[in-house]
N, C-alpha and C positions, 0 to 999 in steps of 0.2 A: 393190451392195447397201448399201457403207457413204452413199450419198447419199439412196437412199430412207429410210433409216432418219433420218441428219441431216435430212431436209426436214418429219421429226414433231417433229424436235424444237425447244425456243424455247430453251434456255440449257442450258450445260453443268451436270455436279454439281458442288457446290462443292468445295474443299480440303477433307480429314481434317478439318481442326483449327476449320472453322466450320459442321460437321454437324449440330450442336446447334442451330441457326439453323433447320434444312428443317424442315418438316414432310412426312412420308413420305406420311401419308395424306392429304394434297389437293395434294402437289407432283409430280403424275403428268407434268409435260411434261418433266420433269427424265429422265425414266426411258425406256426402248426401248420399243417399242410394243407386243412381241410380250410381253415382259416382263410387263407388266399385265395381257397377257387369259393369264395362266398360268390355270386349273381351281384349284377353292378345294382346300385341303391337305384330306386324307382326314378324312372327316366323322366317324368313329367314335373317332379317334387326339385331334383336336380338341375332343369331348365329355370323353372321359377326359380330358384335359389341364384342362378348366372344372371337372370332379366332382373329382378329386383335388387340388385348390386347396384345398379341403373338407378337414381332418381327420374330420369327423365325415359323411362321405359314408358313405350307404348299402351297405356291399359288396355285396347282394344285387341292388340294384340297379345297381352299378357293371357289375357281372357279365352281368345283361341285357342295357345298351347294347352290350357286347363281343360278346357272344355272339349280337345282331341280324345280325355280321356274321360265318359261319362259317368263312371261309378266314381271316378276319381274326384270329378267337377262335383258329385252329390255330395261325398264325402266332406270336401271342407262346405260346403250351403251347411248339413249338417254339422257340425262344429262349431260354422260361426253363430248358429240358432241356440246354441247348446248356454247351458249356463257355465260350462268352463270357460267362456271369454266375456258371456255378461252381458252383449251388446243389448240393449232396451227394445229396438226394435226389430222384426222377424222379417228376414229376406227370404224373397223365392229364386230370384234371377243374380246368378251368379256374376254376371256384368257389372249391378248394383251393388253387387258383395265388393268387389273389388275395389270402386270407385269411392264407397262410403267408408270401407275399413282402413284401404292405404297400403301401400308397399308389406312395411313391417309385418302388419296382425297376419298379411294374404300367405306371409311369408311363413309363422309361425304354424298358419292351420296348415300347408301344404307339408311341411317338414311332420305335423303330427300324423297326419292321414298316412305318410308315409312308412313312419317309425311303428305305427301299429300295424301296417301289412308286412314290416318287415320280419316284428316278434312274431307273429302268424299265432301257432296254437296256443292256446288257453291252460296249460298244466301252471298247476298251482308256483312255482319257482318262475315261471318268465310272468305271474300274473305281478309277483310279487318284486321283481327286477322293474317291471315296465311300471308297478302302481309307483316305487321310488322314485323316478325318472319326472313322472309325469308330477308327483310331488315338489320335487326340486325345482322344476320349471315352475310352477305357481309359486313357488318361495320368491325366486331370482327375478318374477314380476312383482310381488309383493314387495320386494326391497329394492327395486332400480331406480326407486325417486332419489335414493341416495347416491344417484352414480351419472353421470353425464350422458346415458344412452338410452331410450326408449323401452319401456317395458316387454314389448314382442321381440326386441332382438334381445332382450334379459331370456326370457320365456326360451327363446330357441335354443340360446345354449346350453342351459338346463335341458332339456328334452333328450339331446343329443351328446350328453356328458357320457352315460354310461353304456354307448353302442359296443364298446368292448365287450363290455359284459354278458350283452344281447346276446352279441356276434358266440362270441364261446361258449355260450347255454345251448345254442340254436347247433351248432358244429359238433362240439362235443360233450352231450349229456350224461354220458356214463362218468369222463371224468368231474365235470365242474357239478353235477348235484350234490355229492356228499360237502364240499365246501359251502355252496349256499344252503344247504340246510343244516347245518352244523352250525357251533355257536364258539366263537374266537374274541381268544383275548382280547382285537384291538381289530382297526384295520391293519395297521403293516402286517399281521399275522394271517390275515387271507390273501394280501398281494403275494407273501411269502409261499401262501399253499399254492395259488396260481403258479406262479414259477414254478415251485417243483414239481407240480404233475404235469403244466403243458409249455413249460420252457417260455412263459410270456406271462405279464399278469393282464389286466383287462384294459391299464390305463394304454401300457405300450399299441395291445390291439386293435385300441378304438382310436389311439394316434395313427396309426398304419390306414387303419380302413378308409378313414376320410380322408387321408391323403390321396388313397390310391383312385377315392373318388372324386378326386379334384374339389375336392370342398374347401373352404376360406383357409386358410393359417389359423385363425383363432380357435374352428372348432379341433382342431389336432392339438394343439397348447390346451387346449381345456381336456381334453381326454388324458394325454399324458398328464396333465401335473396339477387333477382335480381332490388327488389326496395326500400333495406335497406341504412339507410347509409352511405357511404363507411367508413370503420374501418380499424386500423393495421393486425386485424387478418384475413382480406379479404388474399386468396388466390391471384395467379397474374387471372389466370383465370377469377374467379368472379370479379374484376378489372376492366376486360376486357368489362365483360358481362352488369353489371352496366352501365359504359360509353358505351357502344352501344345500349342499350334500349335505354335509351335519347335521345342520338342523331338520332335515327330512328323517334323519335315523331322529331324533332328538324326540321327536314330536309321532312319532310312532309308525316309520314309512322306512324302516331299513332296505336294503340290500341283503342283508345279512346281519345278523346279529353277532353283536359285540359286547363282552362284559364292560371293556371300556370305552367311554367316550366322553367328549368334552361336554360341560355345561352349556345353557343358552346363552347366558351372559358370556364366557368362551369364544361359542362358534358367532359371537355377533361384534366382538371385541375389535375384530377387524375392519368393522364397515365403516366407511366413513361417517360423521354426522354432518347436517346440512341445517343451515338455520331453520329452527323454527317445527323440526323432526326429531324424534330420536332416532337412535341407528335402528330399530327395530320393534312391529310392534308385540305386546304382552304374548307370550307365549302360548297361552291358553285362546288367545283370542284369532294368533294364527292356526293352530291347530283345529281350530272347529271352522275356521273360511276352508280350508283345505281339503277337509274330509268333507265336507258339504259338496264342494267342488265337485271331489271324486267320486263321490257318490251320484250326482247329477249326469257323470261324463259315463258311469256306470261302473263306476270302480278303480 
């Protein structure tokens, strides 16, 4: 398999550090075959994402495009009912949902509705990619007070950090399980195993796909370079996203397990403090909001 797949391709991905260089959308030989002809990300989830860019979007008509889609429109009622977002009191009419929650939260449940029909089946490796993901996303809300931006748009970029990863479990299972179920040194040592079996690690892939699905600039900057460095010229977002991948492996929600990994105090080094906050809170205290969370959301 790994040859037929080599004989599509002309050049490897490049290094982390000269990704800035690709272009995602016309650099397809760079990328797996099966990769590309992935189905365009859910059309309704997509829209929302374009209309709520919009402060001054229509609720009424936001409402409609949801509601074109009825398992779709059940979908987030269930979610926002759900104790993964908390709200006190229980909606029936998705009109209400929208009007009471607001751009941002309407925005996160649509993207998650999304992101769970995208991972589709239930084998134990995309339970365990999507329960991280959905992890990070409650971290990235749990720490936004320290950041100038809204906890649901913290929330979405988290959710949406690791669709690489999705994307190439979903594509190609024969090669990417033995890496997620194997245990590595580090991360660079799985971006590293990425590459060499399918010529791409998962950040580049998850940069391409939201590109190619016309989604914001920030979620391709979070894909690509959610396990670089942290640098001055990180965004606060990606900031954000960085320190909550880690702390998801930290706190017992890997991707993939790693003999090495930073401390809490490490992956939290970076966040900014804000009067009157610490950058994060006790460890222990985050790890039990989370797994309650997840457990409530159903895993």
């Amino acid at each position: 398999m790994r040859s037929t797949i080599r004989n599509h391709l002309q050049s490897a991905i490049p290094h982390p550090e000269d990704v800035a260089e690709v272009d995602f959308q016309t650099d397809q030989v760079a990328l797996p075959v099966k990769l590309c002809n992935l189905p365009p990300f859910n059309a309704i989830a997509t829209k929302v994402l374009s209309l709520t860019a919009d402060p001054d979007v229509d609720l009424s008509h936001l409402s409609r495009v949801i509601e074109a889609d009825p398992a779709f429109a059940a979908d987030i009622l269930f979610l926002a009912n759900s104790s993964l977002f908390g709200f006190p009191s229980r909606m029936y009419v998705l009109r209400h949902a929208i009007s009471v929650l607001g751009l941002d939260r309407i925005k996160a449940l649509a993207l998650t509705v999304a992101m769970r029909s995208f991972v589709g089946t239930r084998n134990p490796l995309v339970h365990q990619c999507w329960q991280h993901s959905v992890a990070c996303a409650m971290i990235c809300e749990e720490l936004s007070a320290n950041f100038s931006f809204s906890g649901d748009r913290a929330y979405t970029a988290g959710i949406m950090h690791d669709i690489g990863r999705l994307a190439l479990l979903k594509t190609y299972p024969k090669e990417m399980t033995p890496i997620l179920s194997g245990e590595h040194l580090d991360i660079q040592e799985v971006l590293w195993a990425e590459r060499e079996e399918l010529n791409v690690d998962h950040g580049r892939a998850g940069a391409w796909l939201v590109g190619n699905w016309a989604f914001p600039k920030d979620f391709s900057d979070i894909c690509a370079h959610h396990h670089d460095a942290p640098t001055a010229r990180d965004s606060e977002i990606l900031r954000l996203v960085k320190a909550a991948c880690s702390i998801a492996d930290i706190i017992g929600f890997p991707a993939v397990k790693c003999r090495q990994q930073p401390s809490y105090p490490e992956a939290t080094s970076q966040l900014p403090l804000r009067p009157g906050r610490g950058a994060a809170p006790p460890v222990e205290d985050l790890r039990a909001n989370v797994t309650a969370r997840l457990a409530a959301f159903g895993g």
